[in-house]
C-alpha positions, -999 to +999 in steps of 0.1 A: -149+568-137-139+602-126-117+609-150-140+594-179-170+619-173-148+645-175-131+636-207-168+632-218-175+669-200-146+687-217-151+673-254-189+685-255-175+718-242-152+719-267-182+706-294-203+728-283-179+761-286-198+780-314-223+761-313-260+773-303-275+732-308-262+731-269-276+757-256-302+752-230-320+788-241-355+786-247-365+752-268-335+742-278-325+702-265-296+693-250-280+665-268-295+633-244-264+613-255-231+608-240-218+600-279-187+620-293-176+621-333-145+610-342-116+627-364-134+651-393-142+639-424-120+643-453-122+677-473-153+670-500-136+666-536-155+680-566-178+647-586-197+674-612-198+711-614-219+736-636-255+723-617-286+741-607-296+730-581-292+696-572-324+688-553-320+653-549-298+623-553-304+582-556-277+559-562-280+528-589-270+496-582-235+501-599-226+531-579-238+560-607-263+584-593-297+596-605-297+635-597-330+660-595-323+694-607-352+715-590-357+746-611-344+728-648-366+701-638-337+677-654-331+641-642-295+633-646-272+602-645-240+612-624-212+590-627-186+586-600-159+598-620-180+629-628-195+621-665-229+637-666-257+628-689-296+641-690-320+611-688-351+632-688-366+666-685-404+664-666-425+682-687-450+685-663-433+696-637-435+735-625-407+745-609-422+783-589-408+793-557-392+763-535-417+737-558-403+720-591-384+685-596-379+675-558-371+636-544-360+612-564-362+572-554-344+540-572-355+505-568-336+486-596-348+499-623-376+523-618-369+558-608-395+578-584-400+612-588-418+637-561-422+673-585-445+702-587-473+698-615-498+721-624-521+719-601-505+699-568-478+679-562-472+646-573-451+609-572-445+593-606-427+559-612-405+557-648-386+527-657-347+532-664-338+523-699-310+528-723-327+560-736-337+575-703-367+573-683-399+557-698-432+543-688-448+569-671-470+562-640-491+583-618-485+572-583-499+601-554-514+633-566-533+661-549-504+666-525-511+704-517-489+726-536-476+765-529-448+788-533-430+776-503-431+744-479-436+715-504-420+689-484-405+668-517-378+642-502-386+606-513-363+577-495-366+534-496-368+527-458-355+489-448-385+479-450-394+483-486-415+508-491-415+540-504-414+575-478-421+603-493-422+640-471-449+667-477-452+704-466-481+724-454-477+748-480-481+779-456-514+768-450-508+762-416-539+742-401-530+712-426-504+700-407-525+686-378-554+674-405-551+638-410-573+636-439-550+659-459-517+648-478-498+682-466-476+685-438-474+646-431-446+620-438-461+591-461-454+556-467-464+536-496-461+507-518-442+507-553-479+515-568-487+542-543-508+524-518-509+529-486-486+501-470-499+477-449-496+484-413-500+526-417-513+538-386-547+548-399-553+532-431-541+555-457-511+571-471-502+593-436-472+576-418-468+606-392-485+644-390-478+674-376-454+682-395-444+720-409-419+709-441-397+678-438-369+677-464-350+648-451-351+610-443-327+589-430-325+555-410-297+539-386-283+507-388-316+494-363-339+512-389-348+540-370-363+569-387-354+602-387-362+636-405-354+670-406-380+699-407-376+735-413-389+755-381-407+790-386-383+819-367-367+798-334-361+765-339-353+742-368-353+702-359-347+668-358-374+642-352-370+605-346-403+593-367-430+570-352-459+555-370-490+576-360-471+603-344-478+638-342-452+664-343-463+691-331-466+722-359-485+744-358-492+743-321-453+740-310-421+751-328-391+733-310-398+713-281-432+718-256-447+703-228-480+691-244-474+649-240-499+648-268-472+656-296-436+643-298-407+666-290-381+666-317-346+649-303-323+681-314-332+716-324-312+747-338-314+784-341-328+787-377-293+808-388-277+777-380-296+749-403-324+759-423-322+716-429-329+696-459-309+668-468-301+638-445-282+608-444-265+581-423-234+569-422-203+555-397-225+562-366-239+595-375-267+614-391-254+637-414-280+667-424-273+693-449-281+730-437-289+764-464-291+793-441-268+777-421-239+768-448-229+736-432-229+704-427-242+688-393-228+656-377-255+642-355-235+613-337-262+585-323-260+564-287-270+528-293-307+535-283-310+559-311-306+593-291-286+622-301-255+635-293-235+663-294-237+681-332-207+690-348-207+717-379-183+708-407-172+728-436-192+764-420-193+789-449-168+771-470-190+761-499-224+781-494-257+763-493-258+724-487-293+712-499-283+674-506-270+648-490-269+610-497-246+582-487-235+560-521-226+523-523-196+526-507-199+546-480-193+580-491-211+606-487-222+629-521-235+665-510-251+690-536-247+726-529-278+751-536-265+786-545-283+793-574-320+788-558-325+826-554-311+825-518-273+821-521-244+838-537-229+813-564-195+807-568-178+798-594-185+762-608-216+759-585-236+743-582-217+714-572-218+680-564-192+669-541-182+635-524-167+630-488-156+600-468-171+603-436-157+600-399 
């Protein structure tokens, strides 16, 4: 047993060698797992090149991809072998700032859109034909709009209904108010109604949120996001129904038992997250300052172990992430969104298969 714990010692030491997440400075968690990754993932081979960035991506039931392009405001099919083809451009939406075509959603063959209008932010349902999207419908609107934090990441949970993340815009103080759509996580029906069993009635699923740009669940259909922290401490959250995160009262973990203390945090050089998936074991969450992509192995009772950093620097900014039909994951790079330095044949979309 000895000799165990200090395998189990010597490989988080090693994990943890350049990297901040285990840090016990300040706010930052301690991974609460005694869970270890296994060999790396293969090196990520090219699917399409020539994007801007890819903002989201939801796979069909044959293994092709619907793709969000943020500031085109495209919807594209992606094909596995790397065939591109436009199925839409939203007219309505406004791509400003960090708002413009966001999430994208499939259930057979409808396709669910979270973009930037006009006036707010919105969820609208198409149906997937032969010619591209059709059938407009209005879902959610008046989801606060600004130049930065507009949440945007829509995600099918297990249990069939639609999740769709908001941001509070900047506007602090509507992260802790439950009767507004901004800064919350929401959970809906295919028509945009609340779904039954919401903790208070209406579209908010969880609160307190700052901006939460990814959603993922394990194999027990635990929740997860990630969420952009202000100047300390970026995070990870394991979602409850009627929870409140914290924002704008705490940034990281705090001692007030009255919100829920993320289950990993970073230095925000080191993640800046958006995208996040699941796959073999792990959460895997795409980071933009940071240039890399996290592996968040899980113990059986959902807690976190030690993060690993994958591919640092090598290909820029990692926006997406999104686990296909069989089992890879597809990641979309984002360094043409004002921030990055592009490279040639960004942006990309890439596929890996995963440890």
């Amino acid at each position: 047993m000895r000799k165990l714990w200090t395998i189990m010692l010597l490989t988080a030491l090693t994990a943890c060698s350049g990297l901040t997440a285990c840090s016990s400075r300040g706010g930052e968690v301690r991974p609460t797992a005694a869970v270890s990754v296994g060999d790396a993932p293969s090196a990520p081979e090219d699917v399409a090149t020539g994007l801007a960035v890819p903002w989201g991506i939801a796979f069909l039931p044959g293994g092709d991809a619907v793709v969000t392009e943020r500031d085109t405001a495209r919807v594209l099919r992606v094909t596995p072998t790397g065939q591109v083809t436009e199925l839409a451009k939203i007219e309505d939406a406004r791509p400003d700032g960090e708002g413009g075509l966001m999430g994208v959603a499939t259930k057979e063959d409808q396709v669910f859109l979270y973009y930037t209008a006009e006036q707010d932010n919105r969820i609208v349902r198409y149906r997937l034909t032969d010619g591209g999207l059709t059938d407009q419908q209005l879902l959610v609107q008046s989801i606060p709009k600004g130049g930065i934090h507009n949440g945007g990441r829509l995600a099918f949970g297990p249990d069939g209904f639609l999740y769709a993340t908001t941001g509070e815009t900047g506007d602090r103080d509507l992260a802790q108010r439950r009767d507004s759509l901004g800064g919350k996580i929401l959970r809906m029906t295919v028509d945009g109604a609340p779904a039954p069993g919401n903790p208070f009635g209406t579209l908010v699923y969880s609160y307190g949120h700052r901006n939460v740009q990814g959603l993922a669940w394990d194999g027990s259909g635990r929740l997860y996001a990630s969420e952009f922290g202000a100047n300390t401490y970026d995070e990870v959250n394991r979602i409850e129904p009627g929870g409140n995160y914290g924002w704008p009262d705490v940034e990281g973990r705090g001692s007030d038992q009255s919100y829920i203390n993320p289950i990993l945090t970073w230095p925000t050089e080191d993640a800046s997250p958006s995208g996040l998936a699941y796959a073999n074991g792990s959460l895997w969450m795409a980071a933009l300052r940071g240039a890399r992509l996290w592996q968040i192995p899980l113990g059986e009772d959902g807690s976190a172990g030690t993060p690993v950093a994958h591919f640092a620097d090598r290909y820029g900014r990692l926006r997406a992430v999104a686990t296909a039909p069989d089992g890879k994951l597809w990641i979309g790079t984002s360094n043409k969104d004002g921030r990055g330095n592009p490279r040639p044949g960004d942006d990309r979309l890439m596929s890996l298969t995963p440890s």
